[in-house]
C-alpha positions as CSV (number, residue, x, y, z in Angstrom):
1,X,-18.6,-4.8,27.9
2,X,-17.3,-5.6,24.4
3,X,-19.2,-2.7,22.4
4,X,-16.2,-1.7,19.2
5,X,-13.9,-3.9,17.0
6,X,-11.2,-3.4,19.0
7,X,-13.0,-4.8,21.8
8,X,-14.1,-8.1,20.1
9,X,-10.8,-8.1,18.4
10,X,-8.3,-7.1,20.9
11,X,-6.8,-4.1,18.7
12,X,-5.3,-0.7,20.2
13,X,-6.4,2.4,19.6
14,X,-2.8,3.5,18.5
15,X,-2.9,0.4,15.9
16,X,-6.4,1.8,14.8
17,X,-4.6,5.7,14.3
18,X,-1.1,3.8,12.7
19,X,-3.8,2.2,10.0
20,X,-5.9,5.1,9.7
21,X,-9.4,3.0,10.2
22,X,-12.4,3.6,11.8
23,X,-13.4,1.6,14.7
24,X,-17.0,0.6,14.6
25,X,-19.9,-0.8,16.9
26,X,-20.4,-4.1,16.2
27,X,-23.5,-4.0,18.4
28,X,-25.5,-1.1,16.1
29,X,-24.5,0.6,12.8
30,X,-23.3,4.3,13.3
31,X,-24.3,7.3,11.7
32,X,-21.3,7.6,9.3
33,X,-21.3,7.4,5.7
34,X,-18.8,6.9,3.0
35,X,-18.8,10.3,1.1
36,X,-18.3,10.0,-2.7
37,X,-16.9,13.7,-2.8
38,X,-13.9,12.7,-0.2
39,X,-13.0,10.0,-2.9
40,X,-13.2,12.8,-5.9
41,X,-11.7,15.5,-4.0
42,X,-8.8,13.2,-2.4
43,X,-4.9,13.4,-3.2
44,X,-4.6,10.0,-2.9
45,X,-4.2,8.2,-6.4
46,X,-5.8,5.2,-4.8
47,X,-8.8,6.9,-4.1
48,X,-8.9,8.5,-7.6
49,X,-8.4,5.3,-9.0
50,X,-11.7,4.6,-7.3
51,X,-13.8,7.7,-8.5
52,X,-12.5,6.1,-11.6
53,X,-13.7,2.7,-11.3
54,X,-17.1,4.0,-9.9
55,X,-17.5,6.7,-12.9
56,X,-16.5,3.4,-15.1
57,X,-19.5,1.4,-14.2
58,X,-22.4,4.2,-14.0
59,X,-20.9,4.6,-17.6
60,X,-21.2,1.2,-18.1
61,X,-25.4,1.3,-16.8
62,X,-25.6,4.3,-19.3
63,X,-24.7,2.3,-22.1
64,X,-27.1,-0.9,-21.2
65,X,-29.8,1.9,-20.6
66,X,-29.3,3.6,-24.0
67,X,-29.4,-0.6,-25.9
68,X,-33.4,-0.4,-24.9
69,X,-35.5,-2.9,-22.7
70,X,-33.3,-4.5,-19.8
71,X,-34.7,-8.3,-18.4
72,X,-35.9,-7.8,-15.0
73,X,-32.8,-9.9,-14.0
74,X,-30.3,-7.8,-15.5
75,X,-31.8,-4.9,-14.1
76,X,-31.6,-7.0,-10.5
77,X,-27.9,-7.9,-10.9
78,X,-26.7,-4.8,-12.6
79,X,-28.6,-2.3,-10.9
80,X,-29.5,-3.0,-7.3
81,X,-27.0,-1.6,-4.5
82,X,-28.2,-3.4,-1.1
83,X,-26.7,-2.2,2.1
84,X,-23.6,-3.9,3.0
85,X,-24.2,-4.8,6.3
86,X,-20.5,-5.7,7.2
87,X,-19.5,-2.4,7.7
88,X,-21.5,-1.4,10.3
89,X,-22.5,2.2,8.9
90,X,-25.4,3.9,8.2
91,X,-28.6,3.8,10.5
92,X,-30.4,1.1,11.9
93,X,-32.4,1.1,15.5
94,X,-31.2,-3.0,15.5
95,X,-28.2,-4.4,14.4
96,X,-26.9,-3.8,11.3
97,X,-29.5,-4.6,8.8
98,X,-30.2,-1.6,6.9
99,X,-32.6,-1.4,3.8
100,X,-30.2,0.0,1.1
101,X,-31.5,1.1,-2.4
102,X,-34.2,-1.5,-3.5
103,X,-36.2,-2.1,-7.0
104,X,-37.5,1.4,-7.3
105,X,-34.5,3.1,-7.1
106,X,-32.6,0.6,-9.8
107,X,-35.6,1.1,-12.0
108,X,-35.5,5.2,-11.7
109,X,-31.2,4.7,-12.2
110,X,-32.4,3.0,-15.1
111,X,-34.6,5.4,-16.6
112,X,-32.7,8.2,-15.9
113,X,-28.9,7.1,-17.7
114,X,-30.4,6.6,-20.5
115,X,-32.4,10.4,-20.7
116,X,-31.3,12.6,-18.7
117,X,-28.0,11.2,-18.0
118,X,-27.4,10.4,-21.2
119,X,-24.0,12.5,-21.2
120,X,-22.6,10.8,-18.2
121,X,-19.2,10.4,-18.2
122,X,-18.6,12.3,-21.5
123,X,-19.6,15.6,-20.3
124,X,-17.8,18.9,-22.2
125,X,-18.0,21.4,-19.4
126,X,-16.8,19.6,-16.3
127,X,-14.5,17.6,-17.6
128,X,-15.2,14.8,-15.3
129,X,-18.5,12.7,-14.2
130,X,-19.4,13.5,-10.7
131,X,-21.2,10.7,-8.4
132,X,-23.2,12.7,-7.0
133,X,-25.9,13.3,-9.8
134,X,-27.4,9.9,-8.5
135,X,-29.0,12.3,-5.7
136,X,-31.2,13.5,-8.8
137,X,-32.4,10.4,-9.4
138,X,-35.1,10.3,-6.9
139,X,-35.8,12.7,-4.3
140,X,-35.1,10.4,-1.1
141,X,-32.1,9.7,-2.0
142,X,-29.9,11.0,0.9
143,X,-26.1,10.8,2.2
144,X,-27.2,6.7,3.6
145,X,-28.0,5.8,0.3
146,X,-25.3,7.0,-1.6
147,X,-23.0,5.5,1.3
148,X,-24.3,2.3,0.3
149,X,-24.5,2.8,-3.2
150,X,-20.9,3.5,-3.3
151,X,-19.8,1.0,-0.7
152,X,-21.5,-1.7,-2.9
153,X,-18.8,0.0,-6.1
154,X,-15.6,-0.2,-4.0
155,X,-16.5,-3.6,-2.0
156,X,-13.5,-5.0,-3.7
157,X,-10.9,-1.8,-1.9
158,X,-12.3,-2.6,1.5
159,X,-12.2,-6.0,1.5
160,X,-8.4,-6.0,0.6
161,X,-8.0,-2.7,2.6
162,X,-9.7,-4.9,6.0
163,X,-7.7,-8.4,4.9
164,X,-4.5,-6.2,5.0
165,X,-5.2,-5.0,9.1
166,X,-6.5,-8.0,10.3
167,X,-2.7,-9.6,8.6
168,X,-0.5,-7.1,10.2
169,X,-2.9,-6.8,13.7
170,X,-5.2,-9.7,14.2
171,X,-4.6,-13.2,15.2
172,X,-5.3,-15.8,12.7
173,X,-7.9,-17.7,15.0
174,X,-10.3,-14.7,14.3
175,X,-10.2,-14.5,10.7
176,X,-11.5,-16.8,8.5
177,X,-11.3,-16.9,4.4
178,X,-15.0,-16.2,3.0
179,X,-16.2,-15.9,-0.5
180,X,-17.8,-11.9,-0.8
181,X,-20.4,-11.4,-2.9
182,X,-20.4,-8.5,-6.2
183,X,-16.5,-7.7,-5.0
184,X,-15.2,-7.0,-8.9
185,X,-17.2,-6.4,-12.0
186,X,-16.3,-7.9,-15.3
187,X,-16.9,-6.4,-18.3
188,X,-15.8,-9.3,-20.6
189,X,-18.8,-11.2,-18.8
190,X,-20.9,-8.4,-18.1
191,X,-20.9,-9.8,-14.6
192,X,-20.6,-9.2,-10.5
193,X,-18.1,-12.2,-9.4
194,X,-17.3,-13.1,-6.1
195,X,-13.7,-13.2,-4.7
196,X,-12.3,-15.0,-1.7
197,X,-10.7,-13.3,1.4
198,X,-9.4,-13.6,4.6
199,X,-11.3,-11.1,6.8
200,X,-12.4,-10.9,10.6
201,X,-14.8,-13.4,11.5
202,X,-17.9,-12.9,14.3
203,X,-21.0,-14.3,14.9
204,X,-21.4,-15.9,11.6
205,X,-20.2,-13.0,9.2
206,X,-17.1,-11.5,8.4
207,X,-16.6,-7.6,9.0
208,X,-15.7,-5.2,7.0
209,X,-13.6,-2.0,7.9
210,X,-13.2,1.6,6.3
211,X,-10.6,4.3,6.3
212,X,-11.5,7.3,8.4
213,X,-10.4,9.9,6.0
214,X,-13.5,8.8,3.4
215,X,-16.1,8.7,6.0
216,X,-18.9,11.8,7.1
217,X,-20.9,11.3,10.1
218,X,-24.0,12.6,11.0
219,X,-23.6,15.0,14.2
220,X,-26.7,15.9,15.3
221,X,-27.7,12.2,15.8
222,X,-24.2,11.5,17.4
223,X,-25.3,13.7,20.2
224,X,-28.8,13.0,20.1
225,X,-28.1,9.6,21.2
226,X,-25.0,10.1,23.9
227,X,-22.9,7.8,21.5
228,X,-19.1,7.5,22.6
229,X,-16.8,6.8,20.2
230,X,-13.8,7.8,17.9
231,X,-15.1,10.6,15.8
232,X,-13.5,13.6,16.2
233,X,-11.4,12.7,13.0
234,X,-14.3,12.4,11.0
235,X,-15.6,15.3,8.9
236,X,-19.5,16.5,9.8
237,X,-22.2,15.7,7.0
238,X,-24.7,18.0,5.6
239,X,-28.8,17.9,5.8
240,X,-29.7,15.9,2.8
241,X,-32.0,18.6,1.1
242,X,-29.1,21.1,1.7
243,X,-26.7,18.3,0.1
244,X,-28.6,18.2,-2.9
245,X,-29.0,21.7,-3.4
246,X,-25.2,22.3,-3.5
247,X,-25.3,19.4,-5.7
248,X,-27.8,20.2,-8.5
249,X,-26.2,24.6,-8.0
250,X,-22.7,22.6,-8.6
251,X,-24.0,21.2,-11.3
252,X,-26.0,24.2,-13.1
């Protein structure tokens, strides 16, 4: 029964290790979670370069926040992180149709940069802007949501990161080139644009895969469930009231 990636795509699990990706259901999203603090805590330049870019735009929000009223439609396209369904992460009992962080929460991000946010990414103690004061923002807000939240800032990286694998290990016949959504923000244009790429291809949608050394997962539901699969390589998630305890002591 063709349950992972590598089933539907015919990949190793050797190739998967050589590439350092994680190898997901395509059947059900799993309880893993791209985890900001692996992307601020990493060695990796690209990575940092990412922290960067994501640091970049929240600034960016800040100062449309500080201007005064934002249109309704600004605050849609500037603000509003939807799941992105093509990496099969996060929960969902079906599929992989998640709910992701609707109107409220863009309209609380957008309340808070501009008050009491409003030193975000100029700070004098830290030194740096940390993602993870987003978990202030509202109270729900839990390792999911900033998963998507931050999948939706580094779309871009795993869209070239996925297009890369599926040229070195794929066959062409199962890729096909697709135009993705909010991949790069301009800042000359003020804009999300789309990009084109050549990514696996399945029932109807491309997929999107993610490097296991940025990923948490979410143990207890692992073994709730009796789910097999490769994830002794990624690292164990915290509770999210515990998560934004450390967070807001961190902070303090």
């Amino acid at each position: 029964m063709n349950i992972y990636f590598s089933d539907y795509f015919g990949v190793t699990k050797d190739e998967f290790d050589a590439y350092g990706v994680f190898n997901v259901s395509l059947i059900n999203d799993l309880p893993v979670f791209i985890d900001p603090f692996l992307l601020f805590g990493s060695e990796k330049d690209e990575y940092q370069k990412l922290h960067q870019e994501i640091i970049k735009y929240i600034t960016f929000l800040r100062e449309m926040s500080d201007k005064g009223t934002i249109s309704k439609g600004l605050i849609k396209h500037w603000f509003l992180f939807p799941e992105v369904k093509q990496n099969w992460l996060g929960y969902s009992k079906v599929g992989n149709g998640g709910s992701g962080l609707g109107a409220k929460f863009a309209s609380a991000l957008n309340s808070n940069l501009s008050s009491i946010f409003n030193d975000f990414g100029n700070e004098q103690i830290t030194q740096s802007s940390h993602l993870e004061k987003l978990c202030l923002v509202k109270d729900r807000v839990g390792k999911d949501s900033i998963s998507d939240f931050t999948t939706n800032l580094i779309k871009g990286y795993l869209c070239i990161y996925t297009q890369n694998f599926a040229k070195e290990y794929l066959d062409k016949s199962k890729c096909k080139e697709v135009s993705v959504k909010h991949a790069k923000f301009d800042y000359q244009t003020r804009r999300w644009i789309s990009k084109r790429y050549n990514l696996p291809f399945i029932d109807g949608d491309f997929v999107l895969l993610t490097p296991k050394d940025i990923l948490t997962k979410d143990e207890a539901w692992i073994n709730k469930y009796d789910i097999t699969g490769d994830f002794d390589e990624i690292a164990e998630s915290i509770a999210n009231i515990e998560l934004r305890a450390q967070i807001n002591e961190y902070l303090l």
